[in-house]
C-alpha positions in Angstrom: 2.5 26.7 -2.7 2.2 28.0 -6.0 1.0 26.3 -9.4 4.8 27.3 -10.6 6.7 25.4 -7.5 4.1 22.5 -8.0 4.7 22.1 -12.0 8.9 22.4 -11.4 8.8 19.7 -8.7 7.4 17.2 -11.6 10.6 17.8 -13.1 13.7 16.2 -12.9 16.6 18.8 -13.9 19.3 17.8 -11.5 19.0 13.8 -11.6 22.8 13.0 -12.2 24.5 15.7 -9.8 21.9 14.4 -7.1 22.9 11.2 -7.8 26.4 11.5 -7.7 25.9 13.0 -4.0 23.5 10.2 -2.7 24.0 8.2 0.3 24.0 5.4 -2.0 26.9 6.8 -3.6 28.8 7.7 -0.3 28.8 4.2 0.5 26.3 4.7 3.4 24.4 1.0 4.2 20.9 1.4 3.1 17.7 1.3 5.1 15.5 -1.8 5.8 13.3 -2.6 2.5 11.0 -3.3 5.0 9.7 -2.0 8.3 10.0 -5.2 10.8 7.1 -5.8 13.0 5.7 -3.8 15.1 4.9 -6.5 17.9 1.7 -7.6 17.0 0.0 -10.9 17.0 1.1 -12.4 13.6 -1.7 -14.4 11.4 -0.9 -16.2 8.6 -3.8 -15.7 6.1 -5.7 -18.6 4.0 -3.9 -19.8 0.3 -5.3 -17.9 -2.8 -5.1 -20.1 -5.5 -8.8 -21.1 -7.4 -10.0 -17.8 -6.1 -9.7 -15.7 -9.2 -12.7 -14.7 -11.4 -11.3 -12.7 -14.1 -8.1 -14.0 -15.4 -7.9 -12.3 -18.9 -5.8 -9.5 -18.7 -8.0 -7.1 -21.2 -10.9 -8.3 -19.4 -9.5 -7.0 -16.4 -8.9 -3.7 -18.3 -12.6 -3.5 -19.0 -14.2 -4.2 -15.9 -11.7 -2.0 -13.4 -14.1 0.6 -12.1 -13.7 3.0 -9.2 -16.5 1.3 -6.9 -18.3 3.4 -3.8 -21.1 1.4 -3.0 -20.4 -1.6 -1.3 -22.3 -4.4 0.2 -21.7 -4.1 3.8 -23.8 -7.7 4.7 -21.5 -9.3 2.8 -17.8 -10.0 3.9 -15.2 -10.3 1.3 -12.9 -13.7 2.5 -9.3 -13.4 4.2 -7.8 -15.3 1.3 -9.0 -12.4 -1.0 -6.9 -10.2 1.2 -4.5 -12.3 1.1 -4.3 -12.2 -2.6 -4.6 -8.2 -2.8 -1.7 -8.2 -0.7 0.1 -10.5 -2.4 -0.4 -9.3 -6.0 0.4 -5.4 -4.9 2.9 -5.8 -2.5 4.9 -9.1 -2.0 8.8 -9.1 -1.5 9.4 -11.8 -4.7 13.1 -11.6 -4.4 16.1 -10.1 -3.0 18.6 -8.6 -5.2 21.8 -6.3 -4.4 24.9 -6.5 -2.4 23.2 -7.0 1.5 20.0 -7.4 -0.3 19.5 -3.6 -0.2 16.6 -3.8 -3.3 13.2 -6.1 -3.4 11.6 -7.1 -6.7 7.9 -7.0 -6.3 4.6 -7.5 -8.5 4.7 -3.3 -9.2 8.0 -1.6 -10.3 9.7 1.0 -8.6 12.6 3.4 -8.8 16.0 1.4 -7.9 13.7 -1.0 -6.8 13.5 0.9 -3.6 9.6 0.6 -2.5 9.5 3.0 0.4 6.2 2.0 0.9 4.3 -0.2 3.7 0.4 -1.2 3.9 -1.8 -1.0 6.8 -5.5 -2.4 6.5 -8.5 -1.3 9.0 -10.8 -4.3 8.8 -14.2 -3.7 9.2 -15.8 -7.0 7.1 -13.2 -9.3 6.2 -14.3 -13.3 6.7 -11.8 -14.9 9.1 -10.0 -11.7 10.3 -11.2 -9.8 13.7 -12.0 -6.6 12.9 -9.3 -3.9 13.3 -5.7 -2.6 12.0 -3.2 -4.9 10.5 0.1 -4.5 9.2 1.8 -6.3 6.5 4.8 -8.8 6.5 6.4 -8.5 3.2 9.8 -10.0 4.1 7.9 -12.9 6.4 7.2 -14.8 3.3 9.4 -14.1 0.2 8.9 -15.8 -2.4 5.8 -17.6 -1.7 2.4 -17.4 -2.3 1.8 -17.0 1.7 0.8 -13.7 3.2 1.4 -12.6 7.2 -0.1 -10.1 8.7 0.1 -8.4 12.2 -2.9 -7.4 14.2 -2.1 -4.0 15.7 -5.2 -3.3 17.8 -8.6 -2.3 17.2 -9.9 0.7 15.7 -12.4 2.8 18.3 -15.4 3.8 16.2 -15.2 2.3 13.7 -17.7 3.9 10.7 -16.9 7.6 12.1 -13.4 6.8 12.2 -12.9 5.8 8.6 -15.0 9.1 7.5 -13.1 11.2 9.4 -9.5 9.5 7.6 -11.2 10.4 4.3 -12.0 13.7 4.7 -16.3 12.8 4.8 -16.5 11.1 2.1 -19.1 8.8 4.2 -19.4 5.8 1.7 -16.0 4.6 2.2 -17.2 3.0 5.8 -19.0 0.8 4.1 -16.2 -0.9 2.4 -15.0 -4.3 4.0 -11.4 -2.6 4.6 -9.2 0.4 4.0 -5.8 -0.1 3.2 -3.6 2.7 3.8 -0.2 2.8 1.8 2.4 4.7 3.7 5.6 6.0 2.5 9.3 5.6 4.1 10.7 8.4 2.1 14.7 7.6 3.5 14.5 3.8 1.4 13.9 5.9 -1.7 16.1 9.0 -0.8 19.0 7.5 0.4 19.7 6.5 -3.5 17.7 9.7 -5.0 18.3 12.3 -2.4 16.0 15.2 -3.6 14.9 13.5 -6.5 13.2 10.6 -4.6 10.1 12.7 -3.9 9.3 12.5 -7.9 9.8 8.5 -8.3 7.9 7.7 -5.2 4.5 9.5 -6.9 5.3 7.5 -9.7 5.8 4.7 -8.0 2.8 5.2 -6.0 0.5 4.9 -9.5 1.7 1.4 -10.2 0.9 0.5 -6.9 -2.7 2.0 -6.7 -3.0 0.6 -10.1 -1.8 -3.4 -9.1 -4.3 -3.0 -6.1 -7.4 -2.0 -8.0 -6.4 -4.7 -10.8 -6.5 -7.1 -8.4 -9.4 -6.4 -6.8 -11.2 -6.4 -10.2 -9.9 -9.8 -11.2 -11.4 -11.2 -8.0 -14.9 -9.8 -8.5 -14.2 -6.9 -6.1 -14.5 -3.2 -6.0 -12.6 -0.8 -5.0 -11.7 3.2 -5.3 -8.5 4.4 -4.9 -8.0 7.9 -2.5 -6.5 10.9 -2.8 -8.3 13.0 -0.6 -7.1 12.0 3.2 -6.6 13.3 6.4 -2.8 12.7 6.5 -2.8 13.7 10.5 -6.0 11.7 11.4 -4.5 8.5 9.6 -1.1 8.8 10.6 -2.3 9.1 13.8 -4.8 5.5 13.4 -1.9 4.0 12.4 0.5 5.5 14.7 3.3 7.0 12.6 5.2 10.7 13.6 4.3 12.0 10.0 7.8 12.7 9.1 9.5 9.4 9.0 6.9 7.8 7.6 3.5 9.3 6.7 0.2 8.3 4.5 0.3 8.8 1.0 -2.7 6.5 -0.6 -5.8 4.9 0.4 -7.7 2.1 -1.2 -11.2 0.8 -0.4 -12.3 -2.9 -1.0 -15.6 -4.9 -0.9 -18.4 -6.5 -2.1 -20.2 -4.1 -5.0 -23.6 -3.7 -4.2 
């Protein structure tokens, strides 16, 4: 791909006439906001309230760091997770005609949110190691997070290093969470457009995660540079449908 194709697809020159022609507009029922579960064990995880260190908004602006080295001795709690998930992800509050958009803690384009979170647990106090899924729509409007437990993952540390392309510090982390994208909830009001908004989108996620992470005394990095095939396979998507887009790592800093 060239430098040219790549700078024009940042652009948005045909917005309306795309619109016009979306499924959306055709009167075609929209897609899920969520993907249901997947058939594994469902946990509910531990209430997050009183668990926040920095809770001044500037402060949090200050301290937010991209963090690599992690304590690996020392587990970060399930309600933290519960909390990350919470603040970055949650399904607040229906809205639309058949409840066809979410409101969430990060905005998104139509309020579409084609995304869906995975996390391999390596060090995580109260969670058995392995890959979960998230429950958005299990909880909406509380301050309650499920998860489903999806299996484990077979080498752990070498596994993790392979999904992120070598960069060997990442295994050290107390968990992965890998953001996927379900580009049909965002197309089927955007059509070729959707692409665009969903890497925008993507940035206010990324950004609530590492926020969060920051106001509970965490660390974490955010990741471009993934092996799409290796963690679509982990998670066990077909790449097209639904595919990786983002990965964050969370723990302890050392």
């Amino acid at each position: 791909m060239s430098i040219e194709f790549n700078r024009n697809f940042m652009k948005c020159p045909s917005f309306k006439e795309e619109m016009a022609k979306s499924d959306q507009a055709q009167g075609i029922d929209p897609p899920p906001v969520n993907k249901a579960a997947m058939g594994g064990t469902r946990i509910t995880l531990p209430a997050f309230d009183g668990i926040v260190k920095n809770d001044s908004y500037t402060n949090l602006l200050d301290v937010r760091r991209s963090v690599r080295v992690y304590d690996d001795a020392t587990p970060m709690t399930a309600a933290q997770l519960a909390y990350m998930l919470s603040t970055a992800f949650s399904i607040q509050e229906f809205r639309g005609v058949g409840n066809y958009a979410t409101l969430r803690p990060a905005p998104s384009g139509g309020a579409r949110h084609p995304f869906e979170v995975y996390v391999c647990v390596q060090n995580v106090e109260g969670v058995e190691p392995g890959l979960y899924h998230y429950l958005p729509a299990e909880n909406v409007g509380e301050k309650t997070v499920t998860i489903e437990r999806l299996g484990d993952i077979a080498d752990y540390k070498p596994t993790i290093t392979e999904m992120v392309v070598g960069q060997k510090w990442a295994e050290n982390a107390s968990c992965l969470m890998l953001i996927t994208c379900v580009p049909y909830r965002a197309e089927w009001r955007y059509r070729e457009n959707a692409h665009r908004v969903v890497l925008i989108d993507l940035g206010h996620v990324g950004q609530n995660v590492m926020l969060s992470a920051a106001a509970l005394g965490l660390g974490s990095c955010c990741l471009a540079a993934y092996d799409n095939a290796k963690c679509d396979e982990v998670i066990g998507l077909n790449g097209f449908d639904e595919y990786t887009v983002y990965g964050v790592t969370v723990g302890v800093p050392k």
